[in-house]
Structures are given as structure tokens and as C-alpha cells.
PyMOL Python script that loads the backbone (N, CA, C, O; Angstrom):
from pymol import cmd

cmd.read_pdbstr("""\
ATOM      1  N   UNK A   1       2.363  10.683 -16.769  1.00  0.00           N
ATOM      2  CA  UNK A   1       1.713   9.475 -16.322  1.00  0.00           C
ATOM      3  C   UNK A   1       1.339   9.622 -14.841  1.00  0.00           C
ATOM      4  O   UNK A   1       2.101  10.025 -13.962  1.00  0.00           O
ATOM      5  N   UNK A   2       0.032   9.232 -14.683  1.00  0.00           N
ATOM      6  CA  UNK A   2      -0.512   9.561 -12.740  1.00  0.00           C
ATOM      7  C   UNK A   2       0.436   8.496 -12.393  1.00  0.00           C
ATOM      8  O   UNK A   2       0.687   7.560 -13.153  1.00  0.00           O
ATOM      9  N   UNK A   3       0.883   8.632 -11.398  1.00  0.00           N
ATOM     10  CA  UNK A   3       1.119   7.721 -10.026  1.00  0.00           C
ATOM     11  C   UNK A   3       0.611   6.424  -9.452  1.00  0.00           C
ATOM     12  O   UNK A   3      -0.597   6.209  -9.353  1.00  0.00           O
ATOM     13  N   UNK A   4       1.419   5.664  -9.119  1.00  0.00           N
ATOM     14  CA  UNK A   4       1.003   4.432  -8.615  1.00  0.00           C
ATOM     15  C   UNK A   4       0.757   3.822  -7.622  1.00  0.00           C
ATOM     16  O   UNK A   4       1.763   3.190  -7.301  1.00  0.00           O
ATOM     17  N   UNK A   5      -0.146   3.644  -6.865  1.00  0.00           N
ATOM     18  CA  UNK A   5      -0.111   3.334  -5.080  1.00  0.00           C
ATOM     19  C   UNK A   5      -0.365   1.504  -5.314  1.00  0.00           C
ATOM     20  O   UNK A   5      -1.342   1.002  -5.868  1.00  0.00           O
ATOM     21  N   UNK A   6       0.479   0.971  -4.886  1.00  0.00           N
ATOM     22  CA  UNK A   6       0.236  -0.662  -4.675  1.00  0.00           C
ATOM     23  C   UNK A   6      -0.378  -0.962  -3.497  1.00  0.00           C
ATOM     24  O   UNK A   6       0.201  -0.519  -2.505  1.00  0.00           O
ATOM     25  N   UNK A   7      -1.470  -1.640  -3.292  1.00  0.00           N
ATOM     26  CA  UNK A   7      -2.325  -1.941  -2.356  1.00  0.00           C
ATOM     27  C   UNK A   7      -2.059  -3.286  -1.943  1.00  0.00           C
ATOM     28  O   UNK A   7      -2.833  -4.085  -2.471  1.00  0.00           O
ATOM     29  N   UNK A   8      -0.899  -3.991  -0.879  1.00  0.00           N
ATOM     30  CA  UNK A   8      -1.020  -5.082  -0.649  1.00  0.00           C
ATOM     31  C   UNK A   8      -2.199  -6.112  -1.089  1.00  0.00           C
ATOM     32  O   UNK A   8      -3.240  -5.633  -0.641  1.00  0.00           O
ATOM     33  N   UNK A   9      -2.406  -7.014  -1.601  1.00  0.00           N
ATOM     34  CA  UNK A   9      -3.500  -8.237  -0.937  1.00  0.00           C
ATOM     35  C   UNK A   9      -3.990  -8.118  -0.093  1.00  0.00           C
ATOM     36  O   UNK A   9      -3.657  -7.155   0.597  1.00  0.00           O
ATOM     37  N   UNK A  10      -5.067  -8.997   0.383  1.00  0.00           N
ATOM     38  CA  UNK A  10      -5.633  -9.595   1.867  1.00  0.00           C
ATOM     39  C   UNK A  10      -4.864 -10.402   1.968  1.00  0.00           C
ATOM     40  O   UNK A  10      -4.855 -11.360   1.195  1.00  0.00           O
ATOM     41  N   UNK A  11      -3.806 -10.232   3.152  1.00  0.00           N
ATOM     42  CA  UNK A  11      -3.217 -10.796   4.278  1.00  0.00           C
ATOM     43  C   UNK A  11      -1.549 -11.060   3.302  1.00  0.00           C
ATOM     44  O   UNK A  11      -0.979 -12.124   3.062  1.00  0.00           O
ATOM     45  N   UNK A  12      -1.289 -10.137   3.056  1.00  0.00           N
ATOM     46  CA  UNK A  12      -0.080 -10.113   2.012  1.00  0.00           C
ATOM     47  C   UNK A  12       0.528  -8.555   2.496  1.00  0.00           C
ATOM     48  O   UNK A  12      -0.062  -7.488   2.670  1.00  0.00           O
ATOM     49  N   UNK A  13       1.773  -8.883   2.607  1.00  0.00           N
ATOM     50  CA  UNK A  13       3.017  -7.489   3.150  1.00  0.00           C
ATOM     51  C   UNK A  13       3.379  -7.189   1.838  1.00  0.00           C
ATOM     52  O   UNK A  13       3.432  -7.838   0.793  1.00  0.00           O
ATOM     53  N   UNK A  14       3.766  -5.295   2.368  1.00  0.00           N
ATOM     54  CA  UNK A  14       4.001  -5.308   1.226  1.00  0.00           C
ATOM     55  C   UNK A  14       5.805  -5.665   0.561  1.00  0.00           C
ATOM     56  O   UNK A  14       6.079  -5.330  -0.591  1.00  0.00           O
ATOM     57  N   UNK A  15       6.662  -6.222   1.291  1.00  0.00           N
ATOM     58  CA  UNK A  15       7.730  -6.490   0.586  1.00  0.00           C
ATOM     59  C   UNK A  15       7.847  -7.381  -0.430  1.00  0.00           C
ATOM     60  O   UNK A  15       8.892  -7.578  -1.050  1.00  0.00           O
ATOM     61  N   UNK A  16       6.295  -8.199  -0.719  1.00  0.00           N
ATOM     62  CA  UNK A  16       6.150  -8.872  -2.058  1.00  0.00           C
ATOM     63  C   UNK A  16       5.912  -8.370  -3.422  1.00  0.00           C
ATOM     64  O   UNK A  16       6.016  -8.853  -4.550  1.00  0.00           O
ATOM     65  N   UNK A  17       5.519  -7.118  -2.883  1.00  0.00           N
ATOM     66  CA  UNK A  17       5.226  -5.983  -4.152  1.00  0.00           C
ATOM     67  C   UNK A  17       6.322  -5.061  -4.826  1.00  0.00           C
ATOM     68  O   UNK A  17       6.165  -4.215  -5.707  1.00  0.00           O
ATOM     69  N   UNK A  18       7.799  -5.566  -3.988  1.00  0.00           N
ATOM     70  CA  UNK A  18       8.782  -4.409  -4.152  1.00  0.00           C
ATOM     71  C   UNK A  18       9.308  -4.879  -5.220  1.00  0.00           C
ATOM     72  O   UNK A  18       9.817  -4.027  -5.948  1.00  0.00           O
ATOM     73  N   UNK A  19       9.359  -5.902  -5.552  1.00  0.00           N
ATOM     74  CA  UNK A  19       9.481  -6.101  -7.809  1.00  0.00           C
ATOM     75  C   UNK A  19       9.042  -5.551  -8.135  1.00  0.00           C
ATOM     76  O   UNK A  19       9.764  -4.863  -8.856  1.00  0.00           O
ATOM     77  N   UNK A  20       7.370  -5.002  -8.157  1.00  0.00           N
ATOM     78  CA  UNK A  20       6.531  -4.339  -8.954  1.00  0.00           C
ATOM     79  C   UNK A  20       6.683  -3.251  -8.786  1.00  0.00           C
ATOM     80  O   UNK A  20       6.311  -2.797  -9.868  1.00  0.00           O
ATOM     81  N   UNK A  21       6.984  -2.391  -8.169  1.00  0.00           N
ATOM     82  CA  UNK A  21       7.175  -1.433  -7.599  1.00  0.00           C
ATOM     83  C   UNK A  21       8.754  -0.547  -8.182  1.00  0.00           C
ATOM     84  O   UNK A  21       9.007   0.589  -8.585  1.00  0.00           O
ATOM     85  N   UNK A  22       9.652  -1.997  -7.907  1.00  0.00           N
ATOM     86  CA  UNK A  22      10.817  -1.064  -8.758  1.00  0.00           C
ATOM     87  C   UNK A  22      10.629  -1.472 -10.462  1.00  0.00           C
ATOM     88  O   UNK A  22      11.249  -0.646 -11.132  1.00  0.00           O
ATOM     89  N   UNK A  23      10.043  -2.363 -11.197  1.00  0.00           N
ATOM     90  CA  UNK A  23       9.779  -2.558 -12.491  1.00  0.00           C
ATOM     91  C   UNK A  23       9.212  -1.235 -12.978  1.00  0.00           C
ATOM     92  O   UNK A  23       9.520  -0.748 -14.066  1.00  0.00           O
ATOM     93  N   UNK A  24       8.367  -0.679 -12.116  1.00  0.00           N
ATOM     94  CA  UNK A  24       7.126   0.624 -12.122  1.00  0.00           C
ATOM     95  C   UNK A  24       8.431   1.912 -12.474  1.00  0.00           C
ATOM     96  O   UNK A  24       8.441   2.730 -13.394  1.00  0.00           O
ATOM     97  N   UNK A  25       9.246   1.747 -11.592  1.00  0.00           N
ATOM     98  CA  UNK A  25      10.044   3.202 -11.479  1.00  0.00           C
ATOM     99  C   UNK A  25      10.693   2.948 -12.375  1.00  0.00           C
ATOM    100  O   UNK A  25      10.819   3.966 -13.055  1.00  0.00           O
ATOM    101  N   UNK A  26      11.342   1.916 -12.901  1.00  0.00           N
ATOM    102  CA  UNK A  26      12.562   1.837 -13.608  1.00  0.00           C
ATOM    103  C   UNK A  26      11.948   2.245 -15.152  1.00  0.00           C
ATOM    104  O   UNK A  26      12.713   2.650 -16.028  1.00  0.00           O
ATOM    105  N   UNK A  27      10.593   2.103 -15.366  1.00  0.00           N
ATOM    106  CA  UNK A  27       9.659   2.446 -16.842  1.00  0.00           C
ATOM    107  C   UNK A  27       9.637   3.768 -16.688  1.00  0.00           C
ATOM    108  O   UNK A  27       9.683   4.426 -17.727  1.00  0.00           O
ATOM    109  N   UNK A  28       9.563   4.503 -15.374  1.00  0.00           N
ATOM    110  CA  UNK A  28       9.741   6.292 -15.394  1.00  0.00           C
ATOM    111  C   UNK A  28       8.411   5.951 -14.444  1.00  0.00           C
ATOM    112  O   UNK A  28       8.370   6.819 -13.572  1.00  0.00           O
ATOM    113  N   UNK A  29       7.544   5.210 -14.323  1.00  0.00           N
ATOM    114  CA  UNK A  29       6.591   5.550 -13.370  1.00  0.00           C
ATOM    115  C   UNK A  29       6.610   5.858 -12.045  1.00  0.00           C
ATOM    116  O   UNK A  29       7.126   4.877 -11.509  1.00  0.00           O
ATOM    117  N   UNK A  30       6.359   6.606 -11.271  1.00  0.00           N
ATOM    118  CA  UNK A  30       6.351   7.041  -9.752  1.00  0.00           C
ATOM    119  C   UNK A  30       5.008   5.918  -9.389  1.00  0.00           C
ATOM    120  O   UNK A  30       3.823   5.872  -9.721  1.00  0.00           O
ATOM    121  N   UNK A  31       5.842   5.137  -8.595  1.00  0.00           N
ATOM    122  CA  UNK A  31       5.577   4.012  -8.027  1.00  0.00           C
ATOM    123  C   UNK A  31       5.784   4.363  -6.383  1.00  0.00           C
ATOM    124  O   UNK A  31       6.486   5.309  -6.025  1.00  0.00           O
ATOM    125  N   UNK A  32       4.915   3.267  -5.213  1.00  0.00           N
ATOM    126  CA  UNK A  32       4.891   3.414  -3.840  1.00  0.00           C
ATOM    127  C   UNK A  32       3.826   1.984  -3.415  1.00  0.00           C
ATOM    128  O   UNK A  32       2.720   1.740  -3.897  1.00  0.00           O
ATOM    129  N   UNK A  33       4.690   1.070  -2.216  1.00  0.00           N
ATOM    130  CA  UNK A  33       3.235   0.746  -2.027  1.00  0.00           C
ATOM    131  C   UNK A  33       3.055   0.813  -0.575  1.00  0.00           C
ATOM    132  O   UNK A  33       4.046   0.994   0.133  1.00  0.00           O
ATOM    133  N   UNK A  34       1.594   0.655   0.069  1.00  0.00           N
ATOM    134  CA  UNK A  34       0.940   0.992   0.615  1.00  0.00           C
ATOM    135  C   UNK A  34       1.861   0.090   1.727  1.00  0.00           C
ATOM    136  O   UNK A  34       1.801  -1.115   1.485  1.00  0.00           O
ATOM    137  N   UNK A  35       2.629   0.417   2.799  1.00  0.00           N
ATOM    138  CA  UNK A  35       3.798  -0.508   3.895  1.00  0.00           C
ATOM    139  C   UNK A  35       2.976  -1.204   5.001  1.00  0.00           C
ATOM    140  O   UNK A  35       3.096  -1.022   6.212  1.00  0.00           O
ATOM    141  N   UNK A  36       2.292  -1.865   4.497  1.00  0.00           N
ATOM    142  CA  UNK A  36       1.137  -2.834   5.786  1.00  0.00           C
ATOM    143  C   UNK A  36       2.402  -4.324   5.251  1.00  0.00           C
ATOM    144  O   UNK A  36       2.984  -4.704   4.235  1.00  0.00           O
ATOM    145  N   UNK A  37       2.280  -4.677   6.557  1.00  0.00           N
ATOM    146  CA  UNK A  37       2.503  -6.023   6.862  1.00  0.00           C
ATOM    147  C   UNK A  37       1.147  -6.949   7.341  1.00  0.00           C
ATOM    148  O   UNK A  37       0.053  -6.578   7.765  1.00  0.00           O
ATOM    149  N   UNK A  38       1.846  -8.696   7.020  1.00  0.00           N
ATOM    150  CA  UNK A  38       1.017  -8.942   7.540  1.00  0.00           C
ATOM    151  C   UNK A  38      -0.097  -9.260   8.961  1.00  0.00           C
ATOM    152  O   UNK A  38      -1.278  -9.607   8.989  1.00  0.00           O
ATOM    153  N   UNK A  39       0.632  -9.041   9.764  1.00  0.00           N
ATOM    154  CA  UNK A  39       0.105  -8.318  11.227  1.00  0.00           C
ATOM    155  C   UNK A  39      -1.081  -7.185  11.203  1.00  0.00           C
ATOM    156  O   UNK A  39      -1.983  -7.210  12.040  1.00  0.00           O
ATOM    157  N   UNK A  40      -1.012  -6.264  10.252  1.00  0.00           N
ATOM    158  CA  UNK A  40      -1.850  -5.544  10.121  1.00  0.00           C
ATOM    159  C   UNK A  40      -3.401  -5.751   9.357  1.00  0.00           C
ATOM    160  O   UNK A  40      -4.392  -5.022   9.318  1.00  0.00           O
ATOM    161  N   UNK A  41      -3.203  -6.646   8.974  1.00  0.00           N
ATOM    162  CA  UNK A  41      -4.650  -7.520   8.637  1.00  0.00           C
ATOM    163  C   UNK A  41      -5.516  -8.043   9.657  1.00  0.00           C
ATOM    164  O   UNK A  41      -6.706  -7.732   9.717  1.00  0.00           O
ATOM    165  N   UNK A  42      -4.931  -8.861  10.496  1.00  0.00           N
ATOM    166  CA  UNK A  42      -4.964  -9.188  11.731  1.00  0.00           C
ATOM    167  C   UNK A  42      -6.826  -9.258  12.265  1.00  0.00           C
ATOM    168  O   UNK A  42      -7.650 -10.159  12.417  1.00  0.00           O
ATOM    169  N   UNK A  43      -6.815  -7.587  12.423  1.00  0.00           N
ATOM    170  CA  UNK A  43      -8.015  -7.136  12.810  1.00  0.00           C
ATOM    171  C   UNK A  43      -9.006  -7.049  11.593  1.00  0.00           C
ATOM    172  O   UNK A  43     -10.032  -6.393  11.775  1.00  0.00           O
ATOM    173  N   UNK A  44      -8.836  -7.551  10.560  1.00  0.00           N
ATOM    174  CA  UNK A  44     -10.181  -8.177   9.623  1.00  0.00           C
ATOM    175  C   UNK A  44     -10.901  -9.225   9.812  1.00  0.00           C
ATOM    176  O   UNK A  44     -12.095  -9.309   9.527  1.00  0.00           O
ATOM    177  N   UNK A  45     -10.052 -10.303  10.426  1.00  0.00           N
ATOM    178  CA  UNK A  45     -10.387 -11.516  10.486  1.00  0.00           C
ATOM    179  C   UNK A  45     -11.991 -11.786  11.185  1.00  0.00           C
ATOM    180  O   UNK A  45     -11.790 -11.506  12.366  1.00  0.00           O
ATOM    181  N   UNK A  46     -13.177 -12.104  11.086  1.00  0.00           N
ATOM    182  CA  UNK A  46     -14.024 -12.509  11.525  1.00  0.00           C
ATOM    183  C   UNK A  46     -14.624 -11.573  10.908  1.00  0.00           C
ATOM    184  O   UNK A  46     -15.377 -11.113  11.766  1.00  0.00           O
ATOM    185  N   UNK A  47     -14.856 -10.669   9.437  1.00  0.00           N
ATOM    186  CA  UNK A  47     -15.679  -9.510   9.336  1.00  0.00           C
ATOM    187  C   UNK A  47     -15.153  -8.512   9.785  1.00  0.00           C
ATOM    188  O   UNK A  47     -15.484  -7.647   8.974  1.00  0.00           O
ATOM    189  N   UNK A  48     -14.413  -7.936  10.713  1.00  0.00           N
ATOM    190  CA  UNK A  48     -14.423  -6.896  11.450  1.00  0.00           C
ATOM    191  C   UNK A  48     -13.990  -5.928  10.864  1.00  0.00           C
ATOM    192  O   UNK A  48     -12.976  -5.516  11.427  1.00  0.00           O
ATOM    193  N   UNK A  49     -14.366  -5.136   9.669  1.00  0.00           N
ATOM    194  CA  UNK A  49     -14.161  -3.997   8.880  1.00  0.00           C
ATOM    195  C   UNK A  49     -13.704  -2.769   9.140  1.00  0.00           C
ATOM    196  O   UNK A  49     -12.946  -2.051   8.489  1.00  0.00           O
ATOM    197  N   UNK A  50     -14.434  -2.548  10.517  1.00  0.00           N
ATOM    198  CA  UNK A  50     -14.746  -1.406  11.119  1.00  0.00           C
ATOM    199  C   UNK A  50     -12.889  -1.008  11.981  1.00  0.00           C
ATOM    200  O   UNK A  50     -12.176  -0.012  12.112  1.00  0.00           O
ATOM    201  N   UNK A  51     -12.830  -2.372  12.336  1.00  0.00           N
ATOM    202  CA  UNK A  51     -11.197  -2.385  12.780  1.00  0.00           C
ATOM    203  C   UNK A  51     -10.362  -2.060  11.945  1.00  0.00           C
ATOM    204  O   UNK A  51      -9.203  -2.179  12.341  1.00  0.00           O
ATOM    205  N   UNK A  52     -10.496  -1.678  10.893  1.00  0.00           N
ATOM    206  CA  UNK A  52      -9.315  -1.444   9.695  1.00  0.00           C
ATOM    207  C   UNK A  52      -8.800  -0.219   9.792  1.00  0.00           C
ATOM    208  O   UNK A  52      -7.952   0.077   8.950  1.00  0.00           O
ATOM    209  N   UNK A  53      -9.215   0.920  10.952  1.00  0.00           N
ATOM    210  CA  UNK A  53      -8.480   2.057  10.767  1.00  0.00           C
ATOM    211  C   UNK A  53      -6.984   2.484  10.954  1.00  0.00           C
ATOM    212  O   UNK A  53      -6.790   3.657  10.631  1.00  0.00           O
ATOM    213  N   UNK A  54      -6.009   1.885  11.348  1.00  0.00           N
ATOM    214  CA  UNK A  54      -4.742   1.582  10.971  1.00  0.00           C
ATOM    215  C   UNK A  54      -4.609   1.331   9.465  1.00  0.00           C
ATOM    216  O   UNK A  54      -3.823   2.107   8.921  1.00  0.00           O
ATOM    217  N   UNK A  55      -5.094   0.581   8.798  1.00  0.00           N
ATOM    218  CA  UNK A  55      -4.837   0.118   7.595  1.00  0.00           C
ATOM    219  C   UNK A  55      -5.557   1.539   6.321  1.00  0.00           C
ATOM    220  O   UNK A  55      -5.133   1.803   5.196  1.00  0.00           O
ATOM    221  N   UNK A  56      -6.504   2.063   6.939  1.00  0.00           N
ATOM    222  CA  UNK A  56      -6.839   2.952   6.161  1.00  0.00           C
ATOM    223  C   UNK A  56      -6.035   4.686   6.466  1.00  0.00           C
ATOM    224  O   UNK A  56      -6.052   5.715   5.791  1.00  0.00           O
ATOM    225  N   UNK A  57      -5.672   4.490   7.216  1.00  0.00           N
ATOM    226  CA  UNK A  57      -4.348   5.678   7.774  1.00  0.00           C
ATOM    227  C   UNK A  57      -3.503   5.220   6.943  1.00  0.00           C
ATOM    228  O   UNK A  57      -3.576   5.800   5.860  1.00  0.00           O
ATOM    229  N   UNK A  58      -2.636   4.324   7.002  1.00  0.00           N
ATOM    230  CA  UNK A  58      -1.839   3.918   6.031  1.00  0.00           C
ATOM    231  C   UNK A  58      -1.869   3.965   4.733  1.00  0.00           C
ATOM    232  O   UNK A  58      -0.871   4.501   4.252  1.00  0.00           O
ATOM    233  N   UNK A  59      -2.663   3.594   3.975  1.00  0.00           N
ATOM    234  CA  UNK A  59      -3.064   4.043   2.642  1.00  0.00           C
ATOM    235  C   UNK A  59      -3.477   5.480   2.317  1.00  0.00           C
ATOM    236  O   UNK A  59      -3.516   5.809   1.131  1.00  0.00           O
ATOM    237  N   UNK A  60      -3.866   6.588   3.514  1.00  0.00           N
ATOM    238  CA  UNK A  60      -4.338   7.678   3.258  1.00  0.00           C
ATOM    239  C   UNK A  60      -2.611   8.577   3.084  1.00  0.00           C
ATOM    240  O   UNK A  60      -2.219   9.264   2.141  1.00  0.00           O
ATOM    241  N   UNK A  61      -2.017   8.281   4.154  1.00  0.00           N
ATOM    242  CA  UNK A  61      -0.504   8.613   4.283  1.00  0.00           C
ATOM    243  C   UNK A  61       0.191   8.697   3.099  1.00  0.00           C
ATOM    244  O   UNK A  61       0.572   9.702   2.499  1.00  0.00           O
ATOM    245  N   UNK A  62       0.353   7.167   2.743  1.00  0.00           N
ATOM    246  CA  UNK A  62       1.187   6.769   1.252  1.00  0.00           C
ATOM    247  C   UNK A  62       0.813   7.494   0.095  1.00  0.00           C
ATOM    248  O   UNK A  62       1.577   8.010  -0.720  1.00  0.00           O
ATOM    249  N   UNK A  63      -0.965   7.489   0.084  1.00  0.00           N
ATOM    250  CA  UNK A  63      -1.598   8.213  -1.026  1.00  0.00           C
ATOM    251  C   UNK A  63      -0.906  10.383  -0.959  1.00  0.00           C
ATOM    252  O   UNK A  63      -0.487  11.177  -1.801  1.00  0.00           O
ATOM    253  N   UNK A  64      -1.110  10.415   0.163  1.00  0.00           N
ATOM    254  CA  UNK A  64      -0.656  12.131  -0.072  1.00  0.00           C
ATOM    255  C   UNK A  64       0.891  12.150   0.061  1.00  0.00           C
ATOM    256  O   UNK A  64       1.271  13.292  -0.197  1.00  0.00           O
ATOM    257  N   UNK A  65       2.078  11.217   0.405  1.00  0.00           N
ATOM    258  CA  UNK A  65       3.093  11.504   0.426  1.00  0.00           C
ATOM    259  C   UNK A  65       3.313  11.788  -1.099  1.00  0.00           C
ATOM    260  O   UNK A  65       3.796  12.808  -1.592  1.00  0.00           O
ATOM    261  N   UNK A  66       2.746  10.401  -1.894  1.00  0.00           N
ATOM    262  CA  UNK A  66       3.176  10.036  -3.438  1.00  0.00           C
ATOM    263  C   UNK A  66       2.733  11.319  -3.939  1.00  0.00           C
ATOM    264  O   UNK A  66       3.448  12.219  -4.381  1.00  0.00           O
ATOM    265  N   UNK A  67       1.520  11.302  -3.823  1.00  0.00           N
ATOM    266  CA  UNK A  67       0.954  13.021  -4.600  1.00  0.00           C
ATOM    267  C   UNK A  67       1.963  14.288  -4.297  1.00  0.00           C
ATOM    268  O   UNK A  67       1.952  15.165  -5.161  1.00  0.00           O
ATOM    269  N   UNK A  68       2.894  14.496  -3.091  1.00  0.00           N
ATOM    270  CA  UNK A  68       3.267  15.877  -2.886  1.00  0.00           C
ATOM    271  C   UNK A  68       4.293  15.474  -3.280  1.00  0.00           C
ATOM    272  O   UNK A  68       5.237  16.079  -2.772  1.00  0.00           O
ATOM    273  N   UNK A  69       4.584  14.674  -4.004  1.00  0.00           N
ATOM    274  CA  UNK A  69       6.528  14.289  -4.525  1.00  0.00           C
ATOM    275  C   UNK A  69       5.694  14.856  -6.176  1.00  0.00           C
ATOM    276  O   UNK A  69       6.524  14.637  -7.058  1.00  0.00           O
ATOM    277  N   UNK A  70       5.188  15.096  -6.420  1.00  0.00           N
ATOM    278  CA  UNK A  70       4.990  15.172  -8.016  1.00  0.00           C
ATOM    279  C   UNK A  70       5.192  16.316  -7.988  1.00  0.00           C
ATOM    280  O   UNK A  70       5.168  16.973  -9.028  1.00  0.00           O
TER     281      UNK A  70
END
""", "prot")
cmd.dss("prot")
cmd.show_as("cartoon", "prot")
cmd.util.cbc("prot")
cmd.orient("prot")
């Protein structure tokens, strides 16, 4: 079974996802989610897309840690 990366919400941390996350492992799935808080949204607010590079480091991180554990 591929791997699971949980992608917070908009403007949602991820310690709301850590049910889903251990429900995921406990089925045998390799589960992870993406560790943004909500502070790190922050810089979306008004459009500002372009500000998201923290948030897209973060998801790039999580994405190759999960992959090199397989």
C-alpha cells in the first residue's frame, strides 16, 4: 500500500490530524502529516501565495522523509 502524507487544512495544525494518522498506522498504513501549525498559514492571508515557501518546504521534507522509511 503507497504511503500517506496528511495535508493540514487552510488554517488548521496538524495535531488535529493525529487520530487519522494513528487510525492510518494501526490498519498497517505508513501514515505522516505534513507538521504546519497554525501560525504558518499566517502568510496566505490576503492572497499572498507566493509567501507560502515555508509551508511548501515543509510538505517537500515530510514527503521525502515518508518515502526513504519505505
Amino acid at each position: 500500500m503507497l504511503p500517506t502524507v496528511i495535508l493540514p487544512g487552510y488554517f488548521e495544525s496538524a495535531d488535529v490530524y493525529l487520530p487519522l494518522q494513528q487510525a492510518l498506522t494501526k490498519i498497517g498504513t505508513k501514515a505522516t502529516t505534513v507538521p504546519l501549525r497554525i501560525r504558518d498559514w499566517l502568510p496566505t492571508l490576503g492572497g499572498k501565495i507566493y509567501l507560502c515557501g515555508g509551508q511548501i518546504d515543509l510538505w517537500q521534507k515530510t514527503v521525502r522523509t515518508l518515502l526513504d522509511l519505505q
